[in-house]
C-alpha positions, 0 to 999 in steps of 0.5 A: 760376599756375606750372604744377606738375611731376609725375614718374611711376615705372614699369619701362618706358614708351613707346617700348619696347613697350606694355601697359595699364598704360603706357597708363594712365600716358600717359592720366594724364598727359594728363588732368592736363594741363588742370588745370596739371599738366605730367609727366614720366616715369621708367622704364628700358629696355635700350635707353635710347638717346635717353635723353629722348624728348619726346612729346604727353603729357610727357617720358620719360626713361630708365636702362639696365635692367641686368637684369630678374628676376621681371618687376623691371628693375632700374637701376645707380648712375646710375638713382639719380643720374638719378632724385634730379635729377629728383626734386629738380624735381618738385612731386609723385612720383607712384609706379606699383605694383608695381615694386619697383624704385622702392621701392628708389629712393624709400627710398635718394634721399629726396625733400623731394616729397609722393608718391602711389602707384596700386596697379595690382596685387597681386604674384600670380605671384612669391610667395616673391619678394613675402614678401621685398619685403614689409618694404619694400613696407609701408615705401614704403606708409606714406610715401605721401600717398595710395594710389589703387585703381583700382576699388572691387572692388580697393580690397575684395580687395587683402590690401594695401589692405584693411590698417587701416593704410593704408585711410584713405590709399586713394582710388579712381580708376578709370583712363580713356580720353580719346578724342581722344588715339587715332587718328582715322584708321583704318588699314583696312589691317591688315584686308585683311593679316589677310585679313578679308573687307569686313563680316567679323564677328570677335572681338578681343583687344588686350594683351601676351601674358603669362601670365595672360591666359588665351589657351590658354582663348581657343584652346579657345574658338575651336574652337567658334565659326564666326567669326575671332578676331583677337589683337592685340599680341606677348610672352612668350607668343608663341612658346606660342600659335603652339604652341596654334594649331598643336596644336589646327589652329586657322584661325579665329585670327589674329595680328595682332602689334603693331598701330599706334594707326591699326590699332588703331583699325581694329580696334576700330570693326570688331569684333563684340565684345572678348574679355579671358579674362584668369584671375588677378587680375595683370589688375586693371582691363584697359584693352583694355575701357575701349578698347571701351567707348569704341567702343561694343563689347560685352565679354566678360570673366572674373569675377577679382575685380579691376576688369574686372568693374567695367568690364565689368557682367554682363548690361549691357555684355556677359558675365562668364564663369568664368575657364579655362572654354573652355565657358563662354567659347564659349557667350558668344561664341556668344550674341553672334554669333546676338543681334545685337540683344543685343550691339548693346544691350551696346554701348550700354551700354558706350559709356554707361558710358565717358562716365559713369565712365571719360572723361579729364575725369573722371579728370583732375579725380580725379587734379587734387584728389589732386594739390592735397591732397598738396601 
């Protein structure tokens, strides 16, 4: 049987710099793998030199990213040539929301293809933006075989998803992790540059530095707990948080910058805990929890209203706390430091979770049968 070809649509991708939903993508892309499902992936970067880059899960081709406003790259005339070509070839398009952006790109092209969408997130920070988007956003919608949400919280709280028109369309997938696509080394390393001491307990948190992440709640957190808390990943917060560090004279905060999958792992497997503050529903699922779970970490996470409160079960895998609530976030941390017992059994539990609800296979399977039933 012919294996069957798949092109995925986002605004920026692997080898630019990562976030969750990139690795998303990527963790599709190899959990479809097995079940005859070859991918491709399409997206834009200001720097799209090469312009194919061939990698363990698909190969990534890309525009030129001419401007980005409002978070939307957006592509010149060749991006719409380059993408009818690939379109021409894929058996499945396979959308990834929100840029609107590929809106724009699958109205003008108007591939013969059977698409698919995963809506990751509701447009939250641009709204007047978003009410000029609307039209067209509706418009991309119903012409979708099938929209995926990626918990069942998202599914009920999406002002999209929960449209009449579109419901019977909505499936829910929850996004996961294949283990053995991360590092097995550990780059132990990136401990002693940080200057963490041998067995030194410390908090974590991975992810870009955007906005609603919540890390100015992180920073007053961290004021009061007696251990380091170690921040993963660059972006367009950066520059503030080396402000907030330096306005609260914060030394229990380190920054680790960009980490290697190698360093990641490092991190991950020495970890007291994992922290997403992340306050406003832009945070729709959080693949840094997934990650912990993996590693059998206990999390503690904020009640958003999205998936990460699907990933993370209050009181089961670790703590749920009020968003932009330094107490309440402190508290929790506390908690973990002197229950060792507690956050080793949150840990437990996690892992459990992991392999029940949010392993590759599972989600290759998922994604497999949608896939079929578009066609």
């Amino acid at each position: 049987m012919r294996r069957l070809r798949v092109l995925h649509v986002y605004r920026t991708y692997y080898p630019d710099p990562p976030g969750g939903l990139q690795e998303a993508i990527r963790q599709i892309a190899f959990a479809t793998k097995a079940h005859g499902f070859d991918s491709q992936i399409y997206t834009l970067s200001k720097k799209p030199v090469p312009i194919v880059c061939r990698r363990s899960e698909g190969v990534v081709i890309r525009s030129r990213s001419w401007i980005e406003l409002a978070s939307c790259d957006l592509g010149g005339v060749g991006a719409f040539a380059l993408f009818s070509k690939l379109a021409k070839r894929a058996d499945i398009i396979h959308y990834h929301f929100p840029w609107p952006f590929a809106d724009l790109l699958h109205m003008l092209v108007r591939s013969t293809a059977p698409a698919v969408m995963t809506y990751h997130s509701d447009i939250i920070r641009q709204r007047w933006l978003g009410a000029l988007y609307a039209p067209l956003m509706h418009h991309t919608l119903s012409k979708m075989a099938a929209v995926v949400a990626t918990s069942p919280a998202y599914a009920q709280t999406s002002p999209i998803l929960v449209d009449n028109k579109l419901k019977e369309r909505v499936h829910i997938i929850p996004l996961g992790i294949d283990e053995h696509t991360y590092s097995q080394q550990a780059d132990e390393n990136i401990l002693s540059r940080l200057g963490l001491k041998d067995k030194e307990v410390f908090f974590l948190f991975i992810g870009v530095l955007r906005y609603y992440k919540g890390l100015l709640t992180l920073m007053h957190a961290a004021t009061e707990v007696g251990v380091n808390v170690v921040i993963a990943g660059t972006g367009p917060q950066a520059n503030e948080l080396n402000k907030w560090i330096a306005d609260l004279k914060l030394k229990n905060v380190l920054l680790a910058g960009r980490v290697s999958d190698a360093e990641k792992t490092a991190l991950l497997r020495r970890c007291h805990a994992l922290v997403m503050p992340s306050h406003l529903r832009s945070e729709a699922f959080g693949m840094a929890l997934v990650e912990a779970a993996m590693f059998g970490k206990p999390m503690i996470s904020c009640e958003i209203g999205t998936g990460t409160s699907f990933v993370n079960i209050n009181g089961q895998t670790g703590f749920v706390v009020p968003p932009e609530n330094p107490r309440a976030l402190a508290v929790a941390m506390n908690i973990m430091l002197s229950d060792k017992v507690l956050a080793r059994e949150f840990g437990v539990a996690a892992r459990i979770r992991y392999e029940k609800y949010f392993s590759g296979s599972s989600m290759g399977q998922a994604y497999a049968d949608l896939y079929r039933n578009a066609l």
